[in-house]
C-alpha positions as CSV (number, residue, x, y, z in Angstrom):
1,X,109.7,118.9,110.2
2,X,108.1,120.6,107.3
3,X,106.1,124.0,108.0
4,X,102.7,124.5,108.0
5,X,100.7,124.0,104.7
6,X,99.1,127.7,103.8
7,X,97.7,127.1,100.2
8,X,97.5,124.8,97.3
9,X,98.3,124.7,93.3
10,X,94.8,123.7,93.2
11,X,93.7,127.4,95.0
12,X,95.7,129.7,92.5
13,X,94.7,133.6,93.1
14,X,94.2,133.9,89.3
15,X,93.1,131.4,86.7
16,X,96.0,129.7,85.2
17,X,96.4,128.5,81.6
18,X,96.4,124.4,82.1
19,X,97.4,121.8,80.0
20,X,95.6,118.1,81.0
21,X,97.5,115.2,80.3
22,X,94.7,113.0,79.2
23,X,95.4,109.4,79.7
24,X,91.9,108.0,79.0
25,X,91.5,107.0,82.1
26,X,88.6,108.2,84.9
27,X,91.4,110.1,87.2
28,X,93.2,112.2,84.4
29,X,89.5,112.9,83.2
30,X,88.5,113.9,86.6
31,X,91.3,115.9,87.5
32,X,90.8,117.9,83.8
33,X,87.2,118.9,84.6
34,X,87.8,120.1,88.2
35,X,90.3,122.1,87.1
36,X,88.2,123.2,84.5
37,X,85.3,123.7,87.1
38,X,88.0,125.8,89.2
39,X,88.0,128.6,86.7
40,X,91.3,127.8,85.0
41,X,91.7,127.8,81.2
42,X,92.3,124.1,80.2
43,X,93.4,122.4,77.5
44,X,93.6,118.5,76.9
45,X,96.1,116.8,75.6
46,X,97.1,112.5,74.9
47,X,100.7,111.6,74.6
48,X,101.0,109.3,71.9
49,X,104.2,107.0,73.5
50,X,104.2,104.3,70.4
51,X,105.0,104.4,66.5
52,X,102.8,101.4,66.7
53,X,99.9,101.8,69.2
54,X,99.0,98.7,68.4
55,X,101.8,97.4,70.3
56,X,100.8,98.6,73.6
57,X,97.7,97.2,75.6
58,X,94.4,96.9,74.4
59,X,90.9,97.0,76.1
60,X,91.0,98.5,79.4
61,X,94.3,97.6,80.3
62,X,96.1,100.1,78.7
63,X,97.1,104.1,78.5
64,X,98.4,104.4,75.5
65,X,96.3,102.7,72.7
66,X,94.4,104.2,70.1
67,X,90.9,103.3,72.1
68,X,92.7,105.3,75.4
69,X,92.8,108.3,73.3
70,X,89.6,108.2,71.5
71,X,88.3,108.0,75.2
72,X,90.7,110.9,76.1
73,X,89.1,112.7,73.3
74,X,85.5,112.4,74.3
75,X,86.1,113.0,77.3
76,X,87.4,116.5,76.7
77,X,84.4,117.2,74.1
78,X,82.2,116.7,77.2
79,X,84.5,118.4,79.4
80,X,84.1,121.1,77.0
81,X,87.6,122.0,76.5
82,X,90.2,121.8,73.3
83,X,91.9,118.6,72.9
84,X,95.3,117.4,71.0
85,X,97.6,114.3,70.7
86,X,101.1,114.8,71.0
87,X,103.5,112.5,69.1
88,X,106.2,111.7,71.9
89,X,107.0,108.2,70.6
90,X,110.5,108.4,70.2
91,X,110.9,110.3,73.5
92,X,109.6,107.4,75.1
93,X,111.4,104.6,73.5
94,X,114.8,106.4,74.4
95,X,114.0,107.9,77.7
96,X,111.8,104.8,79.0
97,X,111.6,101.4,77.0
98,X,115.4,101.6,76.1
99,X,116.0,102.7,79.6
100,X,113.8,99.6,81.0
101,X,115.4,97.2,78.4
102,X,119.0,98.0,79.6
103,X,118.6,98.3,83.2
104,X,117.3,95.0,83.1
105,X,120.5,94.0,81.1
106,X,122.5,95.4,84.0
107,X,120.7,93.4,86.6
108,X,118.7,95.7,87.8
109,X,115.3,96.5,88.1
110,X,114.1,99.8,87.6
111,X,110.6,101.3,87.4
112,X,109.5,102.7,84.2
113,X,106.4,104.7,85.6
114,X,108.6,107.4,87.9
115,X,111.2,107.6,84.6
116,X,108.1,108.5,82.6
117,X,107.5,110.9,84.7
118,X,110.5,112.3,85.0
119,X,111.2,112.2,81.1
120,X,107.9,112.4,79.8
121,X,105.4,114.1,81.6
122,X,107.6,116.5,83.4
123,X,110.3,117.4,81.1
124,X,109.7,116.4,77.6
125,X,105.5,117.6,77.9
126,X,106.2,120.4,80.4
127,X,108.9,122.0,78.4
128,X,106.5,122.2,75.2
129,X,103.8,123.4,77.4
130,X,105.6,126.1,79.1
131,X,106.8,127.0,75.7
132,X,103.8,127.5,74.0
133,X,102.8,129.2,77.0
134,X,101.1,127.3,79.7
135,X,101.3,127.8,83.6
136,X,101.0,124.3,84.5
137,X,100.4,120.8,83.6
138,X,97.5,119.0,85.2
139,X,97.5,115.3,85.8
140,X,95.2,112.9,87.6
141,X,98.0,111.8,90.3
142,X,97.3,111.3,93.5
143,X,99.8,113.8,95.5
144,X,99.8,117.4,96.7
145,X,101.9,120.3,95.9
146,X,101.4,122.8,98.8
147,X,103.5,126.4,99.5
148,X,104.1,126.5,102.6
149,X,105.0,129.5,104.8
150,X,107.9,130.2,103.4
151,X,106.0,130.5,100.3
152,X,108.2,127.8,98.7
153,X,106.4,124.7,97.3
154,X,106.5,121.1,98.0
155,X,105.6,117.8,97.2
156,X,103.3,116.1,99.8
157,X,101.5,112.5,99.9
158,X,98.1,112.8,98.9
159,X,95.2,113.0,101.5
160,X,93.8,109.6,100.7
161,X,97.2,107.3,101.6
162,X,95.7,104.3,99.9
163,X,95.8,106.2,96.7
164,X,99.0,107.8,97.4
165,X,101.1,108.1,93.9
166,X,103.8,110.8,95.4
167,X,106.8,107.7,95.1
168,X,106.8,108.1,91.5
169,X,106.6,111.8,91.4
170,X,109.8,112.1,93.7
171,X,111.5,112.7,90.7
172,X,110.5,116.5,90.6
173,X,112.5,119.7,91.2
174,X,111.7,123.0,92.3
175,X,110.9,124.1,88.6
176,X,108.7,121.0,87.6
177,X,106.7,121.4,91.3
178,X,106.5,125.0,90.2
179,X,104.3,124.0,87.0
180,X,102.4,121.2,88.3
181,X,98.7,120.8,89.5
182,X,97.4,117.3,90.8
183,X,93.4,118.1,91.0
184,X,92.4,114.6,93.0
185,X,95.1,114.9,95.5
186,X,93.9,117.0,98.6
187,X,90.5,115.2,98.2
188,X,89.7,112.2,101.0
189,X,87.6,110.0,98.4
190,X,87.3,106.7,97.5
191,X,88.0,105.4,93.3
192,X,84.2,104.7,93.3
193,X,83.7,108.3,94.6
194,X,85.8,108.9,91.8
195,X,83.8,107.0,89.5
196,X,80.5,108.3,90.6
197,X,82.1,111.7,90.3
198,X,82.6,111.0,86.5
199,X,79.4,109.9,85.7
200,X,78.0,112.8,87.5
201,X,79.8,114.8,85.0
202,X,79.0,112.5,82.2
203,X,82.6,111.1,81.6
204,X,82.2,108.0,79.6
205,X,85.5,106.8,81.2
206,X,83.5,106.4,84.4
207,X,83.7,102.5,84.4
208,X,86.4,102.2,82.9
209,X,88.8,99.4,84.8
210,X,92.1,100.9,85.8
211,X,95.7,100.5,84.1
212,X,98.2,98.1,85.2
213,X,101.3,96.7,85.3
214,X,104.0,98.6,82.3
215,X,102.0,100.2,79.5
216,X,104.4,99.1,76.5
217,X,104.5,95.8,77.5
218,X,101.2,94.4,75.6
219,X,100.7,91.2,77.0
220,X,101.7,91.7,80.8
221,X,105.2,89.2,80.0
222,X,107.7,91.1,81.0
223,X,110.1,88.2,81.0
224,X,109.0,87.3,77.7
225,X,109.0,91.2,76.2
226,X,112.7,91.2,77.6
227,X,113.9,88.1,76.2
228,X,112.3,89.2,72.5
229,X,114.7,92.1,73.1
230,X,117.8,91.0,74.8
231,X,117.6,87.1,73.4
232,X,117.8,83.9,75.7
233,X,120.8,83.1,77.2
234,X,121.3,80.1,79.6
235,X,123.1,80.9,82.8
236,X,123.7,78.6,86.3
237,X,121.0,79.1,89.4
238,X,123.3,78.8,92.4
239,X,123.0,78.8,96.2
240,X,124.9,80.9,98.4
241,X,127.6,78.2,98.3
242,X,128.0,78.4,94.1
243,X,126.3,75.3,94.0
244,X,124.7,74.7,91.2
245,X,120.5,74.4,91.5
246,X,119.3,75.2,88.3
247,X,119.7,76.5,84.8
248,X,117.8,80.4,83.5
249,X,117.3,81.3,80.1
250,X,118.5,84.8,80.6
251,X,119.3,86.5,84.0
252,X,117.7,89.2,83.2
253,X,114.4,87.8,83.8
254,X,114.9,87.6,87.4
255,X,114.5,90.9,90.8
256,X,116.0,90.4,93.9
257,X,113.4,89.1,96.3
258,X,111.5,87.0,94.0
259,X,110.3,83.6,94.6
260,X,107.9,82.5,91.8
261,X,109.6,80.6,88.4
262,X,112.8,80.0,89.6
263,X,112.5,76.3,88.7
264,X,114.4,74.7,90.9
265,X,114.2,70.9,91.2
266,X,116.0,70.2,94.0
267,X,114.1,71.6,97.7
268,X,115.9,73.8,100.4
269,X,117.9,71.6,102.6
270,X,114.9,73.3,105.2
271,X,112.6,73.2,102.9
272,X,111.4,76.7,103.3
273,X,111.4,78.6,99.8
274,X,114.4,80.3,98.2
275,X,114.6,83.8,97.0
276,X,116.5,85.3,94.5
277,X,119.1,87.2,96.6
278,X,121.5,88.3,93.7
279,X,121.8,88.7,89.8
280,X,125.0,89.1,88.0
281,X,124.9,90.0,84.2
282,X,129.0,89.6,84.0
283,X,128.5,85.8,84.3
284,X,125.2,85.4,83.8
285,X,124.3,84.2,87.1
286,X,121.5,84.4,89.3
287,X,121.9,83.3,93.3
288,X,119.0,82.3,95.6
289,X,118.9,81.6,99.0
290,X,116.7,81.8,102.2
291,X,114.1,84.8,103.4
292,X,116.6,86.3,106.0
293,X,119.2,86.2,103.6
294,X,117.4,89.4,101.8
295,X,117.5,91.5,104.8
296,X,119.5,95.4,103.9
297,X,121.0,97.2,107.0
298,X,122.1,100.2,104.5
299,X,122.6,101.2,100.7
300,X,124.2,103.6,98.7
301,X,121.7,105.6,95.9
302,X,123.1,108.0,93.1
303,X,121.4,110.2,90.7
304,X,119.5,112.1,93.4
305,X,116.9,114.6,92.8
306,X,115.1,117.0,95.6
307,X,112.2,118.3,95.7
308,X,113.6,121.4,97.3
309,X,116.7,122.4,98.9
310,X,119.6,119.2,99.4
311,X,119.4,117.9,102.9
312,X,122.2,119.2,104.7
313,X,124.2,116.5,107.0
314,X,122.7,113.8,108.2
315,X,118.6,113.3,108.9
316,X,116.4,110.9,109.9
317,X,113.6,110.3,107.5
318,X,111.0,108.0,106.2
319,X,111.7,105.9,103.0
320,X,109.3,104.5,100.9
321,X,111.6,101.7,98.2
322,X,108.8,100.7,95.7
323,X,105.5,102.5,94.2
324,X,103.1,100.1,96.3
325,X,105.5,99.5,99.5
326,X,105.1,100.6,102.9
327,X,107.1,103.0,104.8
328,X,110.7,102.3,107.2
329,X,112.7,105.0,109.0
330,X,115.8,105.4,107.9
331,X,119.2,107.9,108.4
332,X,120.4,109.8,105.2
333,X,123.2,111.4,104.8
334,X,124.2,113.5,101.3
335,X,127.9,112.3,100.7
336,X,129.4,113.8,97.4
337,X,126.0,113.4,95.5
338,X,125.6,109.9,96.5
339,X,123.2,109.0,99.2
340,X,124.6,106.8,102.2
341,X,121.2,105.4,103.6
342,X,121.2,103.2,106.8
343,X,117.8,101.6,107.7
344,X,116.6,101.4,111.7
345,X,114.9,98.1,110.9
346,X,116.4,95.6,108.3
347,X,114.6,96.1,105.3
348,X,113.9,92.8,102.7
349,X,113.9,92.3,99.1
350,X,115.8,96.0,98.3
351,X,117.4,95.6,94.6
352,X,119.6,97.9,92.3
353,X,117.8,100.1,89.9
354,X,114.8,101.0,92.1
355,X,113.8,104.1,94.0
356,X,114.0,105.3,97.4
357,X,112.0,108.1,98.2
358,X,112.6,110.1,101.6
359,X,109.7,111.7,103.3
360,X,109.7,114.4,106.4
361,X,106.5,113.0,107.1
362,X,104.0,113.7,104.2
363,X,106.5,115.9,102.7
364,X,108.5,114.1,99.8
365,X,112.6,115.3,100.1
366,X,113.6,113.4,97.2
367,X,114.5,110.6,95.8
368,X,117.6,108.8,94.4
369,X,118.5,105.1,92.7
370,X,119.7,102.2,94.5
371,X,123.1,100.9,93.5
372,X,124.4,98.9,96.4
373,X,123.1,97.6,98.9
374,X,124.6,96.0,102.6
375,X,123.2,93.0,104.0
376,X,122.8,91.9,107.5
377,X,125.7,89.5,107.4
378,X,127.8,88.5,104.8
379,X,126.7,85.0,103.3
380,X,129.5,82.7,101.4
């Protein structure tokens, strides 16, 4: 188990020169002005991610339209701090949307949030920042980084588990955790706490709604965003058998687990729902069959990237498999930089492409991308 917590980021013993990645949003403007309130010099700065902001989502939806950083920028005036937008656009089309577009392609579904962060915000904006001279980058995540006794630091979940965000920062290494500061984390509040905090302070952003779904998709379609990209192309809907259910208009528009818009006329032989339990791009199928049919007894992730030292041989762990999901023990063992994970419990609805993050209880060890995955039995 992880040692005992003996400071945070958030208590550095000098102030630190900060730069606040200003969304527009009431968390990012938050987490700016308490670490502006916490002696530190600050600095705001808005990513623009699109040649054509436009493009993005508009009205409260968003975080990366031009209304997002006019609120970014007000917020800073009454935060009292300098303010800039960085032009990152093509950073972001090549390390996310392309990313998002052909993963997709591959049959896989990947999460463009935790590449952002790993491209964006903590490579791309914290190499710029360090280089212009900045301690740290500020953001309005909910997560901890904590030194422990050791005097090493380490990711942790936030306080507040309901507003836990530290899936999508398992992307971090030792040198990213070393520059980054997550203000809201190690606070046990509520988002109206958060909101009332804001108005308090005089943040316009107070009542602003929260973001959702993927930034750069403007109208929420991912299907439809995808197939403006990748074109339509008809493909068979099959059950477990190869018979044929159904016709698609791209496989790509399909995860494994999901159970709405599959279309199929014909009912289950049950009649309990099917589920898409597999997608193949080389023939441009996509398979579907019953609940149980979804369970995973182990996978195999690659890419892997800790948020400390490598495990060394084989530990028992918590895994968390998507941003919103809950948590299952698992066994992990590092096997030539690919991870060999086998689950205590069968877990459902586990697709290529997406994360698994280990914990050692609130302690994040890393993370690493599903690329195969075992079933409970073999179906024909």
């Amino acid at each position: 188990m992880t040692s005992q917590i003996s400071q945070t980021t958030q208590q550095a013993d000098r102030p630190l020169r900060v730069l606040a990645a200003m969304s527009g949003g009431v968390d990012s403007a938050v987490a700016a002005a308490r670490a502006a309130e916490a002696g530190h010099d600050v600095t705001g700065v808005h990513l623009a991610l699109s040649a054509n902001p436009q493009s993005f989502r508009t009205g409260a939806r968003g975080c990366c339209t031009i209304e997002d950083s006019r609120d970014a920028r007000r917020a800073a005036d009454v935060i009292g701090i300098p303010f800039y937008v960085w032009d990152l656009a093509e950073r972001f089309r090549e390390d996310v949307v392309d990313d998002f577009i052909a993963e997709y392609e591959a049959g896989r579904t990947p999460n463009p949030c935790l590449r952002c962060n790993e491209k964006i915000k903590f490579a791309a904006l914290l190499d710029k920042a360090l280089a212009l001279g900045f301690d740290a980058v500020c953001t309005g995540h909910y997560a901890q980084v904590v030194v422990n006794e050791s005097g090493a630091r380490e990711l942790h979940r936030a306080s507040d588990m309901a507003k836990d965000q530290s899936y999508v920062l398992g992307v971090l290494d030792d040198r990213q955790l070393a520059h980054a500061m997550f203000p809201l984390g190690d606070t046990v509040t509520t988002k109206e706490e958060i909101r009332a905090e804001a108005e308090r302070r005089g943040l316009a952003v107070a009542k602003k709604p929260d973001s959702h779904d993927i930034c750069f998709i403007a109208d929420g379609d991912t299907q439809g965003f995808l197939a403006s990209r990748l074109g339509k192309s008809e493909g068979d809907i099959v059950d477990e058998s190869g018979t044929k259910l159904g016709t698609h208009e791209g496989a790509y528009g399909f995860t494994i687990g999901q159970r709405k818009g599959l279309r199929i006329g014909t009912p289950a032989p049950d009649g309990k729902p099917r589920y898409v339990l597999d997608i193949s791009p080389v023939n441009n199928t996509v398979t579907v069959g019953p609940a149980d049919a979804l369970d995973v007894t182990s996978l195999t992730a690659i890419k892997p990237r800790w948020c400390g030292a490598a495990p060394s041989g084989p530990g028992t762990y918590t895994a968390q498999l998507r941003a919103h999901g809950g948590e299952t023990e698992v066994t992990a063992t590092l096997v030539d930089d690919e991870l060999q994970v086998t689950f205590t419990e069968p877990a459902r609805g586990v697709a290529p492409g997406q994360a698994i993050v280990l914990y050692d209880g609130t302690r994040v060890v890393g993370s690493a991308t599903i690329a195969t995955t075992s079933r409970v039995a073999e179906r024909v």
